[in-house]
C-alpha positions in Angstrom: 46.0 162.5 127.1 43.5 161.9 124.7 44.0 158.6 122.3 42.6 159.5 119.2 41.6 156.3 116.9 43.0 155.8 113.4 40.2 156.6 110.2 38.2 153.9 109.0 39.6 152.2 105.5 37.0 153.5 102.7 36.6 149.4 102.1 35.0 149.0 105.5 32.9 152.0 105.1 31.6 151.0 102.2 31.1 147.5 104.5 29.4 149.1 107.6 26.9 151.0 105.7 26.3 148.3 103.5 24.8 145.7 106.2 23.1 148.3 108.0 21.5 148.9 105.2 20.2 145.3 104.7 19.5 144.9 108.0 17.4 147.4 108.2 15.5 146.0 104.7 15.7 142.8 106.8 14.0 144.6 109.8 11.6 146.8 107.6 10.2 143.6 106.1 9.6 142.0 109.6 12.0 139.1 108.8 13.5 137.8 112.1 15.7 134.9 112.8 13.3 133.8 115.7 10.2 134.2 116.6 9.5 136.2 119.7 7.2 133.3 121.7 10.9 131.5 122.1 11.6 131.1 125.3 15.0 132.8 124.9 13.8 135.8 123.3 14.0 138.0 126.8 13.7 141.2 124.7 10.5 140.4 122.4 9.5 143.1 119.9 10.7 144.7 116.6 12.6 147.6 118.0 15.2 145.8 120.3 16.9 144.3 117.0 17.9 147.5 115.5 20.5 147.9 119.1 22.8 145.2 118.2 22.6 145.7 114.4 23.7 149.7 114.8 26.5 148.4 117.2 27.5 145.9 114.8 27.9 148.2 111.7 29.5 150.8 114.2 32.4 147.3 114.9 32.8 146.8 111.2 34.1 150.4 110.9 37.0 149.4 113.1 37.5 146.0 111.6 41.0 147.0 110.8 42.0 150.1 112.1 40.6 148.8 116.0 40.1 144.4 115.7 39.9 144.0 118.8 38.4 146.4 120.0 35.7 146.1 117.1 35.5 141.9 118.1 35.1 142.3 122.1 32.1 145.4 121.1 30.8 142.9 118.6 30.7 139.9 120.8 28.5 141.9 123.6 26.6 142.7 120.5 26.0 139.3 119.4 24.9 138.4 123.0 22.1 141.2 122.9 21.1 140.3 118.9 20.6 136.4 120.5 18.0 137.9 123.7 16.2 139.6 121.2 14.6 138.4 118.0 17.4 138.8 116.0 18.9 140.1 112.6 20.4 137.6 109.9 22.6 140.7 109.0 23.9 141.3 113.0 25.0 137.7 112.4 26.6 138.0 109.1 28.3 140.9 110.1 29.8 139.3 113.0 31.2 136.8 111.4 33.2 139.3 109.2 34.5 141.1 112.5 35.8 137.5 113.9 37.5 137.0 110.2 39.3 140.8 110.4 39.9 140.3 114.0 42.3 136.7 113.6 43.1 138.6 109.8 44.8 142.0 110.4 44.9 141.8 114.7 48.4 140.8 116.8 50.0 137.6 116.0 48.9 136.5 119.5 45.5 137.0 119.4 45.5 135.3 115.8 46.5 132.6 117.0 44.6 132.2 120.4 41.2 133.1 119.0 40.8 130.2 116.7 41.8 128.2 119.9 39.1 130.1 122.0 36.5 129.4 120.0 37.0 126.0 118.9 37.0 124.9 122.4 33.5 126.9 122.6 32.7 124.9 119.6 33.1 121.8 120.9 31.7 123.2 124.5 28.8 124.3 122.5 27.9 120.7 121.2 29.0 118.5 124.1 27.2 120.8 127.2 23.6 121.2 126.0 23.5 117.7 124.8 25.0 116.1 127.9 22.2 118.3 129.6 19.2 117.6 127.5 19.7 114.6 125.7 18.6 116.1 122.6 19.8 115.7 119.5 18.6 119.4 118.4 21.2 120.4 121.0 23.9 119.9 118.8 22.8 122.7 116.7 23.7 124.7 119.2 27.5 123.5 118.9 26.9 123.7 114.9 25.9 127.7 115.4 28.7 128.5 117.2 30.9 126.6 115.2 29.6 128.7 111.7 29.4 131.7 113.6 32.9 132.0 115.2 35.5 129.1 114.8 34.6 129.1 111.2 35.6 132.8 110.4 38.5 132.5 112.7 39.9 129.7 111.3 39.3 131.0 107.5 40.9 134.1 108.9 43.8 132.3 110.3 44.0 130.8 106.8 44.3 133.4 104.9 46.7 135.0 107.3 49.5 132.6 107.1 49.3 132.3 103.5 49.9 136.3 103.3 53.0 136.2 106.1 54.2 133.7 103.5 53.8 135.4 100.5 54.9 138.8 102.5 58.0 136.1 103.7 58.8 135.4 100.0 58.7 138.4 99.2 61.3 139.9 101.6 63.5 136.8 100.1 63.7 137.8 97.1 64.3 141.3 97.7 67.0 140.2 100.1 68.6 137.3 97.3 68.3 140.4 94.7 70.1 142.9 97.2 72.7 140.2 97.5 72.9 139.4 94.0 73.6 143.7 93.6 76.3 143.8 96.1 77.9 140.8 94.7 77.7 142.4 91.2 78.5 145.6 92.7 81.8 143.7 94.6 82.5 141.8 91.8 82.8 144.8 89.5 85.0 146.6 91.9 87.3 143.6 92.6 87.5 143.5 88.6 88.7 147.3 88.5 91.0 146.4 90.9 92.6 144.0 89.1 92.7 145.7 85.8 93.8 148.8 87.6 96.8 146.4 89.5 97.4 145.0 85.8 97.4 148.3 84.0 99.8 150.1 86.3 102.7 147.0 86.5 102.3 146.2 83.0 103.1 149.6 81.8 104.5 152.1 85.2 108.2 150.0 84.3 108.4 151.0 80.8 106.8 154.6 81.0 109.3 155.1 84.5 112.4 154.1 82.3 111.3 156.5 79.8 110.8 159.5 81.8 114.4 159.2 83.7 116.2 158.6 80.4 114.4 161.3 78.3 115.2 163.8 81.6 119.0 162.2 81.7 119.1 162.8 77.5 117.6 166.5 78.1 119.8 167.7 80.9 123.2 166.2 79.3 124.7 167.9 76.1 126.1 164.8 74.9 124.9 163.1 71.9 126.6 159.4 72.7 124.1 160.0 76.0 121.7 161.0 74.2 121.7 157.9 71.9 121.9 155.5 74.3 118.5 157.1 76.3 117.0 157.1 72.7 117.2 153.1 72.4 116.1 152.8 75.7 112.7 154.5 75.2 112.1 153.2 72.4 112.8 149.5 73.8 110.4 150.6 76.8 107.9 152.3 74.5 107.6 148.8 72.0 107.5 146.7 75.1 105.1 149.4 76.8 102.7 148.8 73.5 103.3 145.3 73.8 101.8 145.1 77.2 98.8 147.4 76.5 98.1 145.6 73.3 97.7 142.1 75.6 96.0 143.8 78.3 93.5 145.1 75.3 93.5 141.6 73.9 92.1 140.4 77.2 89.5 143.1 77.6 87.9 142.8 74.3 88.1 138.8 74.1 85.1 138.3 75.8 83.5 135.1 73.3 86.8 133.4 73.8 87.5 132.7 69.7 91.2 134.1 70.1 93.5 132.6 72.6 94.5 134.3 75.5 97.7 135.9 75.0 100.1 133.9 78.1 100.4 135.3 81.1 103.8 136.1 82.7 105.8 133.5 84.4 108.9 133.1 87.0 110.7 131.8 84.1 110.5 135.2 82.7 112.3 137.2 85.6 115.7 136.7 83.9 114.6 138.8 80.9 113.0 141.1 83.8 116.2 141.7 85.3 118.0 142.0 82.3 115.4 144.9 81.0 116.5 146.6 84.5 120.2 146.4 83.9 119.6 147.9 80.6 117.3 150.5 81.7 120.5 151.7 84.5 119.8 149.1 87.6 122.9 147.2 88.8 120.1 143.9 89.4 121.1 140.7 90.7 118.9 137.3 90.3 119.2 134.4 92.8 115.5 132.3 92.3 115.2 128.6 93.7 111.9 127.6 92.8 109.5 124.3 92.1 106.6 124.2 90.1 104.2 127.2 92.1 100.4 127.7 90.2 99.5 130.1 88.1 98.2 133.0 90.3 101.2 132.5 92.8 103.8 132.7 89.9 101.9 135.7 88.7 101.6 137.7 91.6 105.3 136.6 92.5 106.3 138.0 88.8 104.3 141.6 89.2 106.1 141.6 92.5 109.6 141.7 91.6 108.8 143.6 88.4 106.8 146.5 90.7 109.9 146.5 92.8 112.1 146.8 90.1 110.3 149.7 89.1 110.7 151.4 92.1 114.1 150.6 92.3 114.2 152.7 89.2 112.5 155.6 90.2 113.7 156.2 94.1 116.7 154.1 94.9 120.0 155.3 95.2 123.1 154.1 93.9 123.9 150.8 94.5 123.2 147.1 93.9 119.5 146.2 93.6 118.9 142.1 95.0 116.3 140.0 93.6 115.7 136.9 95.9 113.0 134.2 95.7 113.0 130.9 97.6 110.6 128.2 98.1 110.5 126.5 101.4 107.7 124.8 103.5 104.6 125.8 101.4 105.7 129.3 100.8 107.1 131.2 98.3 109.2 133.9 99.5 109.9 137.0 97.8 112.4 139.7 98.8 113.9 142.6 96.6 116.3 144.9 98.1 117.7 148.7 97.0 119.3 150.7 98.1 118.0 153.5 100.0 118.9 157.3 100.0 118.3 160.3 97.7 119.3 159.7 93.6 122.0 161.3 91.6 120.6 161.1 88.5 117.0 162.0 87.4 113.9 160.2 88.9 110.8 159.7 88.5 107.2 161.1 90.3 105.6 158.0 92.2 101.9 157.9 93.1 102.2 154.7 95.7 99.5 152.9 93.9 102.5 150.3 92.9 102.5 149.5 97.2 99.2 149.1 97.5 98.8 146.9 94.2 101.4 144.5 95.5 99.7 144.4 99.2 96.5 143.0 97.3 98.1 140.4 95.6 99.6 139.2 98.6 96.8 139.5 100.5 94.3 137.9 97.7 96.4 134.7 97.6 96.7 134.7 102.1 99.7 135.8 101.6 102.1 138.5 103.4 103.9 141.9 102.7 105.9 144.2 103.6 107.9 147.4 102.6 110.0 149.4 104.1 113.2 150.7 104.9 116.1 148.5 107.4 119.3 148.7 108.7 122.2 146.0 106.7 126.2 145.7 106.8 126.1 147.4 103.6 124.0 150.8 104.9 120.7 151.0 104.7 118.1 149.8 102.4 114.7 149.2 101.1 113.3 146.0 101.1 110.3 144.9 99.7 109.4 141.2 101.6 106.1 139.4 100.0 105.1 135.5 101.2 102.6 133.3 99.6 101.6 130.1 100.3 101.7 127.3 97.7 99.4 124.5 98.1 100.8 121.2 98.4 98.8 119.7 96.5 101.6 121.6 93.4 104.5 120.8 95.6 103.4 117.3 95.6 102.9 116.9 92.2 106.6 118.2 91.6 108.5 115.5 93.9 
């Protein structure tokens, strides 16, 4: 199968024609780098220069698409420019082939063609003047030195200080791609919360208000109908209540107002008694220390998310509220009874599960929900652990 070679760049078009050019001005003037009674010069004559300097601008056309290639062709081409007269252009141009040859050729051969041609460097000076004791000899070390370790070396130059810019460069695209998916996990986990926030702040009030408004519309009874009327309208103000703070905390972004106080275990009596009033037979049996502020929070939205399931789905029956710290945890449990409701309930989307889950699982914590078998018949029970830190428990002996 046929291998067909990659086009030239325009650039090193625009470079092959170039020195051919002046070598040719070079050679049409009858300027030589030596004349042809050297010994050396095996190929004497005008007409033997052009050879190497039509191979060598043929090299610099594959200085990038074929470096190697372009450096092995140049090389033999060197060797025939130095038997002949020779061309200051050939020479020139060679130089540029070793430069793009340790510049845009493998890593490997960057790195061992500096090495190669150093050592003939140094070959170069030491041989010929160990041999002929002359210090002209050392030109010959000097030549070979300009020639090829000096491109090479410039080449290898240049060629780290592009990996490293091309290496800072990934970085920072990689640090910004970071710094996008932490925004971008950062915003979620914010929607998240607010969502979580939004939904146990107000799902208690606005459940309360759909059973009693049903229970007031199905029951021709205006005592009944009374009694549902005060409870909406206690679960609408503290509905508004609740979206007014959550508000508050949105738009207080300078910090000039103080934050409206978050909820607190020391609040779950006046939770339970707004279940009893709203139809749940609650009880409240809480042993507690000193927990921090997101445990006691996630504890409160716990028991109140549970309440208001309790509300919507349980049966008839006593609902138990229990919480007990022991050992570094902080357990929660909230039991209901479990089976289909007499009176009217409420549509449930399960996004009140999945909001507790999170909170237990953002703090390490544990939880689980589900229904189980008891003396009493069977219930639902709603079982959330979080650890408390000692360094709170400690602070409260």
């Amino acid at each position: 199968m046929a291998v067909r070679l990659a086009r030239p760049r325009r650039f090193d078009v625009y470079v092959a024609l170039g020195g051919l050019l002046g070598g040719l001005l070079l050679w049409g003037l009858g300027l030589a780098t030596r004349p042809s009674t050297e010994v050396y010069v095996l190929l004497p004559g005008r007409w033997p220069v052009l050879v190497p300097l039509l191979v060598m601008a043929g090299c610099e056309l594959l200085r990038r698409t074929a470096p190697r290639t372009a450096l092995l062709t140049g090389t033999a081409a060197i060797v025939l420019d130095v038997v002949t007269q020779g061309n200051l252009v050939t020479i020139l141009m060679y130089t540029d082939i070793m430069y793009a040859a340790v510049l845009y050729g493998p890593p490997a051969s960057a790195h061992r063609i500096p090495r190669i041609t150093g050592l003939l460097s140094v070959a170069g000076t030491v041989v010929p003047f160990a041999l002929w004791r002359e210090p002209e000899a050392l030109l010959i070390g000097l030549v070979t030195g300009m020639v090829a370790f000096g491109p090479a070396a410039t080449g290898l130059i240049v060629r780290n200080h592009r990996d490293a810019a091309e290496a800072a460069r990934l970085r920072a695209e990689q640090t910004a791609l970071l710094a996008e998916m932490d925004r971008t996990q950062a915003v979620i986990a914010e929607r998240a919360r607010m969502a979580r926030e939004l939904h146990d702040m107000v799902a208690n009030h606005l459940s309360a208000i759909a059973i009693h408004s049903t229970a007031a519309l199905s029951l021709d009874d205006p005592k009944t109908s009374q009694e549902a009327l005060t409870v909406i309208r206690e679960n609408s103000v503290a509905g508004l209540a609740e979206m007014r703070r959550l508000i508050g905390i949105l738009r207080d972004s300078a910090g000039d107002v103080a934050p409206v106080a978050a909820p607190t275990l020391d609040g779950l009596g006046a939770l339970v008694e707004g279940a009893r009033t709203n139809g749940l037979d609650v009880t409240l049996d809480a042993v507690h220390d000193t927990v921090p502020a997101p445990v006691e929070l996630a504890a409160y939205r716990i028991v109140q998310e549970s309440l208001t399931n309790a509300l919507k789905h349980a049966g008839p029956g006593r609902v138990a509220v229990s919480l007990a710290q022991r050992d570094g945890l902080l357990t929660v449990v909230v039991t209901s009874p479990y089976g289909d409701r007499d009176g009217p309930s409420a549509p449930g989307s399960g996004a009140g599960l999945v909001g507790m889950r999170e909170r237990a699982a953002l703090l390490d914590g544990t939880f689980e929900a589900g229904p189980e078998d008891s003396p009493d018949g069977k219930l639902w029970a709603v079982r959330a652990t979080l650890p408390v830190p000692d360094t709170v428990e400690g602070e409260t002996e």
